[in-house]
C-alpha positions in Angstrom: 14.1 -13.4 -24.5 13.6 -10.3 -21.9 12.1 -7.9 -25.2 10.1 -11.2 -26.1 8.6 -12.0 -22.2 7.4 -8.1 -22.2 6.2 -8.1 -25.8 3.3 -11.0 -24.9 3.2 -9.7 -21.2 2.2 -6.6 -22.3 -0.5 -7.6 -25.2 -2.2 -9.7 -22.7 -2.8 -7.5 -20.3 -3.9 -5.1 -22.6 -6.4 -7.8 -24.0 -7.5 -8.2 -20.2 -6.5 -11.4 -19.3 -6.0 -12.1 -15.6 -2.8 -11.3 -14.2 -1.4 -14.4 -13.4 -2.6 -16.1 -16.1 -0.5 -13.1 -18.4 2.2 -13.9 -16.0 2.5 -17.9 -16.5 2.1 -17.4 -20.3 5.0 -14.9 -20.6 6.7 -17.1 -18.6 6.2 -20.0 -21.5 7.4 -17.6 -24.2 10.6 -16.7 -22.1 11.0 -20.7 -21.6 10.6 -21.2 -25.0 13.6 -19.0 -25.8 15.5 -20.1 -23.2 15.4 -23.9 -22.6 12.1 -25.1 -23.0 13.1 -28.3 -22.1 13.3 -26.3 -18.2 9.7 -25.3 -18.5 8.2 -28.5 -17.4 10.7 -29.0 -13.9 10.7 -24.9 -13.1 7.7 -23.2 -13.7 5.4 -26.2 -11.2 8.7 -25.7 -8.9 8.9 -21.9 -8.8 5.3 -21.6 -8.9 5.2 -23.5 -5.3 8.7 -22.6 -4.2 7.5 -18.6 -4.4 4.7 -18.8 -1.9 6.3 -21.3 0.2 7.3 -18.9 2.9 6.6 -18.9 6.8 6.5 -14.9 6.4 4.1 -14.4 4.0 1.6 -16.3 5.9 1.7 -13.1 7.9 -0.6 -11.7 4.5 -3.8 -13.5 5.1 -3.8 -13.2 8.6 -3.0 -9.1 8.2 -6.1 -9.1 5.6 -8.0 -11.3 7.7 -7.3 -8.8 10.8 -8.6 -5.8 8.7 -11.6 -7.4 7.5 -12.8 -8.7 11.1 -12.3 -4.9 12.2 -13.8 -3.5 9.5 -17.1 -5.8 9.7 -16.9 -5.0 13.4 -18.8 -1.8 12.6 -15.2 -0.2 13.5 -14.6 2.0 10.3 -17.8 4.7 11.4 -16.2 4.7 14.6 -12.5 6.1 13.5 -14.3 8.2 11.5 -16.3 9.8 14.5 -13.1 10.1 16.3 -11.4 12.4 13.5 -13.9 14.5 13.2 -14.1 15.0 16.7 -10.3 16.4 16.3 -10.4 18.2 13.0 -14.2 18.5 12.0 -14.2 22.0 13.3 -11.1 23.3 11.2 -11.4 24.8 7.8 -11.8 22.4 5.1 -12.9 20.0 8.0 -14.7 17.2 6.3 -11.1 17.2 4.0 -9.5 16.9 7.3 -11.5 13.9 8.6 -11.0 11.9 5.3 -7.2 12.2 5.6 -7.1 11.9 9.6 -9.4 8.7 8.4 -6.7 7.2 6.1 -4.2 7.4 8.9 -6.2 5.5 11.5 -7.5 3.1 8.5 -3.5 2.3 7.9 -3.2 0.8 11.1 -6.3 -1.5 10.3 -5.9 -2.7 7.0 -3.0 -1.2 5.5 -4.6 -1.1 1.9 -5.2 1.3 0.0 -8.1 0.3 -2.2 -10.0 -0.7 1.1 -9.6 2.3 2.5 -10.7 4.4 -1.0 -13.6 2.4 -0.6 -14.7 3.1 2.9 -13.8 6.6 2.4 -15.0 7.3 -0.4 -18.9 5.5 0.2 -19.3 7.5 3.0 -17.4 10.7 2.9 -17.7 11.6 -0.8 -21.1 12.5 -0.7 -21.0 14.7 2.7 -18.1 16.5 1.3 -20.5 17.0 -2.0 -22.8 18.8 0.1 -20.7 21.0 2.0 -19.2 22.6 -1.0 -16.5 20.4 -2.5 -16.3 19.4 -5.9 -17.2 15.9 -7.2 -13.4 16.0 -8.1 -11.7 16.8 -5.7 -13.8 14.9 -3.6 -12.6 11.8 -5.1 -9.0 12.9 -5.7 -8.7 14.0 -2.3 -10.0 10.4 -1.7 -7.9 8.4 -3.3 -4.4 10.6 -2.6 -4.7 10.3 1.1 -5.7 6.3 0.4 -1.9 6.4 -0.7 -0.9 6.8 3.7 -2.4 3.0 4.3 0.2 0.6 2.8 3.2 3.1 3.8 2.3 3.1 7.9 2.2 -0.2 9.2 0.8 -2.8 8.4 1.8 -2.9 5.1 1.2 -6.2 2.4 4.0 -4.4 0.1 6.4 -4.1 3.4 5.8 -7.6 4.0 6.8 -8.8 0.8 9.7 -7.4 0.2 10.9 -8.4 3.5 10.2 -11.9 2.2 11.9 -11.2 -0.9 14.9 -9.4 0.8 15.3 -10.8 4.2 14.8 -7.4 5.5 13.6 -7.1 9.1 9.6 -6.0 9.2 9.5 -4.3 12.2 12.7 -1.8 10.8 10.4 -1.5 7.7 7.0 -1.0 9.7 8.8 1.7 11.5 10.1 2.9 8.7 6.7 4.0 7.2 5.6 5.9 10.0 7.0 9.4 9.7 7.0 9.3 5.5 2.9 8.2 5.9 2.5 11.2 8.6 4.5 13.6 6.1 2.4 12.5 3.3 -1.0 13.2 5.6 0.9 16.9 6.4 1.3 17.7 3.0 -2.3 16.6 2.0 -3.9 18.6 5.1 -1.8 22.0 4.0 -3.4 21.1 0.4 -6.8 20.4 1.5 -6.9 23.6 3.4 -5.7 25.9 0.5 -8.4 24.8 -1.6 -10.9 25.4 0.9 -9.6 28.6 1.7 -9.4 29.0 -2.4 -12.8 28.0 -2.7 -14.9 29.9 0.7 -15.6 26.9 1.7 -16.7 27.9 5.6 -16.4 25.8 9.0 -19.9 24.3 9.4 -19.2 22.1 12.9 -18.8 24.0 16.0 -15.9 23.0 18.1 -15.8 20.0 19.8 -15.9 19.7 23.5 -13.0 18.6 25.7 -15.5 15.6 27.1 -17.0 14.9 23.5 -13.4 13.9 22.1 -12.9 11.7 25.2 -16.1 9.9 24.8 -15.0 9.8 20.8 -11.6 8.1 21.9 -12.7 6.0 23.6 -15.1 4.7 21.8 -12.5 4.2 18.9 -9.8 2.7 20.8 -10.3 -1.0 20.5 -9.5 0.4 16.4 -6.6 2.4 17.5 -5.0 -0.5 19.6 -4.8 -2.6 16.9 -1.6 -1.2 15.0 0.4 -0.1 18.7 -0.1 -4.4 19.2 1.1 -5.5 15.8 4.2 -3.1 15.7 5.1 -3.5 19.4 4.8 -7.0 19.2 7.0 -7.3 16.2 9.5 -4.8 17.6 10.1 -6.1 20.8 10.6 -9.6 19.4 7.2 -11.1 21.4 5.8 -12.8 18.4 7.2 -13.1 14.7 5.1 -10.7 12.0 3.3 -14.3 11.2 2.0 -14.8 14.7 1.3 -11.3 15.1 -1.0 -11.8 12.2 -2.5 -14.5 14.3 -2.7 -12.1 17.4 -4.5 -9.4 15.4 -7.2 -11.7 14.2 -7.8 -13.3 17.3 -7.6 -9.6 18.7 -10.5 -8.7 16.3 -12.6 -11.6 17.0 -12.6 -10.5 20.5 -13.2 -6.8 20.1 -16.3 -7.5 18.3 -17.2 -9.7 20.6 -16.9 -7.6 23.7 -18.5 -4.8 21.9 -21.5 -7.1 20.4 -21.1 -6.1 17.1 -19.6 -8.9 15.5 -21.8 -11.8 14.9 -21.4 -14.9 12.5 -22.4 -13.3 9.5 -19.5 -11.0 10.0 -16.8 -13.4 10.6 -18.0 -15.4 7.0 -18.1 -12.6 5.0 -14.3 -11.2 6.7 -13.5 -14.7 5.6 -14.8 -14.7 2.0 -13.2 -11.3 1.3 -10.1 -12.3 3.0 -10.0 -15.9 0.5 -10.6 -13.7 -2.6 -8.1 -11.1 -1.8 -5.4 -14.0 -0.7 -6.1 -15.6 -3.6 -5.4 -13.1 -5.9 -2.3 -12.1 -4.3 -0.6 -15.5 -3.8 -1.3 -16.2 -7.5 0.4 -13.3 -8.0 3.2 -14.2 -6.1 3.3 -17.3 -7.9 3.2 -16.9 -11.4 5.8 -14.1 -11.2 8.5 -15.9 -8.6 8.5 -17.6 -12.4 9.4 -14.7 -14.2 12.0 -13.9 -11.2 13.9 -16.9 -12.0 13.9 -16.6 -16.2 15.2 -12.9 -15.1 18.1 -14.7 -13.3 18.7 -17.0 -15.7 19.0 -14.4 -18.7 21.4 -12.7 -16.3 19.2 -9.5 -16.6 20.2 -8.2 -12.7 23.5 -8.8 -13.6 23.0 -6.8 -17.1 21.2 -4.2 -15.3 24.1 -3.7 -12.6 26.4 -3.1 -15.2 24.3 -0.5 -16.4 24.4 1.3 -13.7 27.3 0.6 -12.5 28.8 4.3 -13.5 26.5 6.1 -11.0 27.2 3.3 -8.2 29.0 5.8 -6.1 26.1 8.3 -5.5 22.9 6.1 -3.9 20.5 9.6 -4.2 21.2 8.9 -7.8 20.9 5.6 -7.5 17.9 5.2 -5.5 16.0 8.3 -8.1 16.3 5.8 -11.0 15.0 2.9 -8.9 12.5 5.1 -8.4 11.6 6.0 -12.0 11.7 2.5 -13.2 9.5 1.2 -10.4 6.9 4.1 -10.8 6.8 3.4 -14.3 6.3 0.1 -14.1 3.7 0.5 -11.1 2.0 2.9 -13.8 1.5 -0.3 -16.1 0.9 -3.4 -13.9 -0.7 -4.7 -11.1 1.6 -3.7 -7.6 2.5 -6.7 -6.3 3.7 -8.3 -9.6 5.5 -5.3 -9.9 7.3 -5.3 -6.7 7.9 -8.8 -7.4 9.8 -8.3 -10.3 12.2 -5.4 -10.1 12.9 -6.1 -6.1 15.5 -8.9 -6.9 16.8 -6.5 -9.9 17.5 -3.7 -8.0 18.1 -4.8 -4.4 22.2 -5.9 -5.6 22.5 -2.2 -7.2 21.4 -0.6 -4.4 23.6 -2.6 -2.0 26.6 -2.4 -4.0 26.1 1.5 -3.8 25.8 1.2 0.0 21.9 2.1 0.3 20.6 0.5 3.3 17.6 -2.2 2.5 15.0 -1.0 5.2 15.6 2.9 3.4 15.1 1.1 -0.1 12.2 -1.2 0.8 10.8 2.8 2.0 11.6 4.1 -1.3 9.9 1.3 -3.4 6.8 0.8 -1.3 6.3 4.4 -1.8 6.7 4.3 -5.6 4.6 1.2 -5.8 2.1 3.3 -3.7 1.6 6.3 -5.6 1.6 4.5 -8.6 -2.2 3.2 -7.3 -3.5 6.6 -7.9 -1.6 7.2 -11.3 -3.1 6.8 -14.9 -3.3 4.3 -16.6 -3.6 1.2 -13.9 -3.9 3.2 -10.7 -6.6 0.8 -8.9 -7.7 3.4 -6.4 -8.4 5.8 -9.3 -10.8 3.4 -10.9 -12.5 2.8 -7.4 -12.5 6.3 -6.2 -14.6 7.6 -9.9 -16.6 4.6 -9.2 -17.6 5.6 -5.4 -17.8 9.2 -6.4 -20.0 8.7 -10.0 -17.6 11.1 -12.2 -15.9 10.4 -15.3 -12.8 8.6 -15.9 -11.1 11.2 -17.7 -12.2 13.7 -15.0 -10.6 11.6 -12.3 -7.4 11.6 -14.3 -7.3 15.7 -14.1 -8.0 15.9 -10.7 -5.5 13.5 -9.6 -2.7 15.4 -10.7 -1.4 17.4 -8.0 -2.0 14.6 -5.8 0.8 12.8 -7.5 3.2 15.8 -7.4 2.4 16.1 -3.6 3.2 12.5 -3.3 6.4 12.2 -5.3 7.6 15.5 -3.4 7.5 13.3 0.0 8.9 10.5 -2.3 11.9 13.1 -3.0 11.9 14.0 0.8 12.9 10.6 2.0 15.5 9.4 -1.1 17.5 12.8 0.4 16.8 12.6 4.0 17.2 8.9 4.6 16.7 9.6 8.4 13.1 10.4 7.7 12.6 6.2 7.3 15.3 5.2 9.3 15.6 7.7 13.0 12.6 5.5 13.9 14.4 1.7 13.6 17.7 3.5 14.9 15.8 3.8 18.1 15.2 0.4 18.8 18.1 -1.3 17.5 
């Protein structure tokens, strides 16, 4: 049945049929090997069941927080603010984009939003000053990878939802492996400009000229100290800080006259379409979940492992392969879906703590966005930056080895995603 579910999962999405729609029909084949008979009672019942959860209302509300921000007019304004701090260093305009990406975390917390953004209006100014189209674009799309792993994150949330794993322990999880993964990127961004004599073309900034760039930024900045602090400090669940972040947005643009009516429709269109796509998501493969479970394919898969259970670095490196592979191959949230209820028993049977896993996986999930074949951020960032494909595949490269070298930093230093929630429980 498992071989069989794969086999037509696997055609249709190479014949580019929509997700969930691949998803439900997999899901008829595995019924159909299984007990068809169960098809007609499970798959409307998981289908509901799977987004029938107070916490992941806290998904449109985080996207709908994000959007209001962004159509604020906010995004030119972090920008501003980074360049204020790093413009004048070597390889500045590298600098800004990555600086960027760590602000843009705490306002959207995607990563193909922020390659967008980035990439429109960076690309072409780091053209000019002397970077390649490529790296350009690679650069892009690799420090895109900081936004779902510092909070707020969509993949953080669900497998919270999926594990019953505390969000503000995972939201502080993220922070120090995103702020290694921006260290790593600036010491790589400033070796190819020294590579390439690529010269400091703004003069330092003022002590006065960062203030006024601060504060100009700060209603941005705010935003992710409110939805982690509220979270932490048990003010408001992660759903109702969802709530308090929109209704924080609305009144930012307000107060700052730069966020009329148009604004709010269109945050609300894009938020619909991208809540769509991710509930049906959700949906279709809560189906899959439970054919999984009834195949006894965790249990299989335990078993399998079983023999290394007594070394969780081991244990938590071939999580890690599987779910980069499959993250290579499908669409991220189906993916997390999937293989979280697999591997979550392992990795609790070999005494690996579940906010240090959820870590682990959100980062694999991650940097699978900006690796071949599916990576959605590489197809976005070629896009933005008009190069080829294939080019964008090259240039990518060390960007993934940077990645999975922070990815290797936290399976062995486990204290690099958990010293944070130690504090603060």
């Amino acid at each position: 049945m498992t071989i069989a579910i794969i086999s037509v999962f696997l055609i249709n999405l190479f014949l580019g049929i929509p997700l969930f729609v691949t998803l439900l029909l997999a899901s008829l084949v595995g019924f159909y090997f299984a007990n068809f008979d169960l098809a007609y009672r499970i798959m409307p019942q998981q289908f509901f069941s799977g987004i029938d959860s107070f916490s992941l209302m806290a998904i449109p509300l985080f996207i709908l927080g994000g959007n209001l921000l962004n159509e604020s007019g906010l995004t030119p304004k972090l920008m501003n603010f980074s360049r204020s701090l790093v413009g004048h260093w070597r390889g500045g305009l590298g600098g800004v984009n990555i600086l960027s990406s760590i602000f843009f975390a705490g306002v959207n917390g995607s990563a193909a939003a922020d390659t967008t953004a980035l990439g429109t209006l960076l690309v072409p100014e780091m053209k000019k000053e002397g970077y390649s189209a490529g790296y350009s674009a690679a650069l892009t799309a690799g420090s895109s990878l900081i936004g779902p792993i510092i909070p707020p994150s969509i993949f953080m949330i669900l497998y919270a939802s999926l594990t019953n794993t505390s969000i503000g322990d995972l939201f502080l999880a993220g922070i120090i492996p995103g702020l290694l993964m921006g260290a790593i990127f600036f010491v790589v961004n400033w070796n190819y400009c020294r590579k390439n004599k690529i010269l400091v073309r703004e003069n330092k900034p003022t002590l006065n000229s960062i203030l006024k760039a601060f504060i100009v930024a700060i209603p941005a900045l705010f935003a992710p100290i409110l939805i982690v602090t509220s979270i932490i400090f048990g003010v408001v669940t992660p759903t109702e800080s969802g709530a308090l972040i929109v209704l924080y947005s609305i009144i930012a643009g307000l107060i700052a006259n730069t966020l009329k009516f148009k604004n709010i429709i269109n945050a609300l269109i894009g938020s619909i379409k991208l809540t769509s796509a991710i509930f049906l998501i959700i949906a279709a493969s809560s189906i899959i979940t439970w054919l999984l479970g009834y195949a006894q394919v965790p249990a299989s898969f335990r078993e399998l492992l079983l023999p290394f259970s007594d070394s969780p670095v081991l244990i938590l490196i071939i999580i890690s392969g599987i779910t980069f592979f499959v993250g290579m191959l499908m669409e991220e949230v189906s993916a997390l879906m999937l293989l979280t209820p697999i591997v979550m028993p392992i990795a609790i049977h070999a005494g690996i703590d579940p906010v240090h896993l959820g870590i682990v996986i959100t980062m694999n999930i991650t940097i699978a966005l900006i690796t071949p074949p599916m990576g959605a951020c590489l197809y976005i960032a070629a896009a933005v930056s008009n190069i080829e494909l294939g080019r964008m595949f090259r240039e990518i490269i060390p960007f993934i080895g940077y990645a999975l070298i922070i990815l290797l930093v936290v399976i062995f230093t486990p204290q690099t995603a958990l010293f944070l929630p130690g504090l603060f429980n």
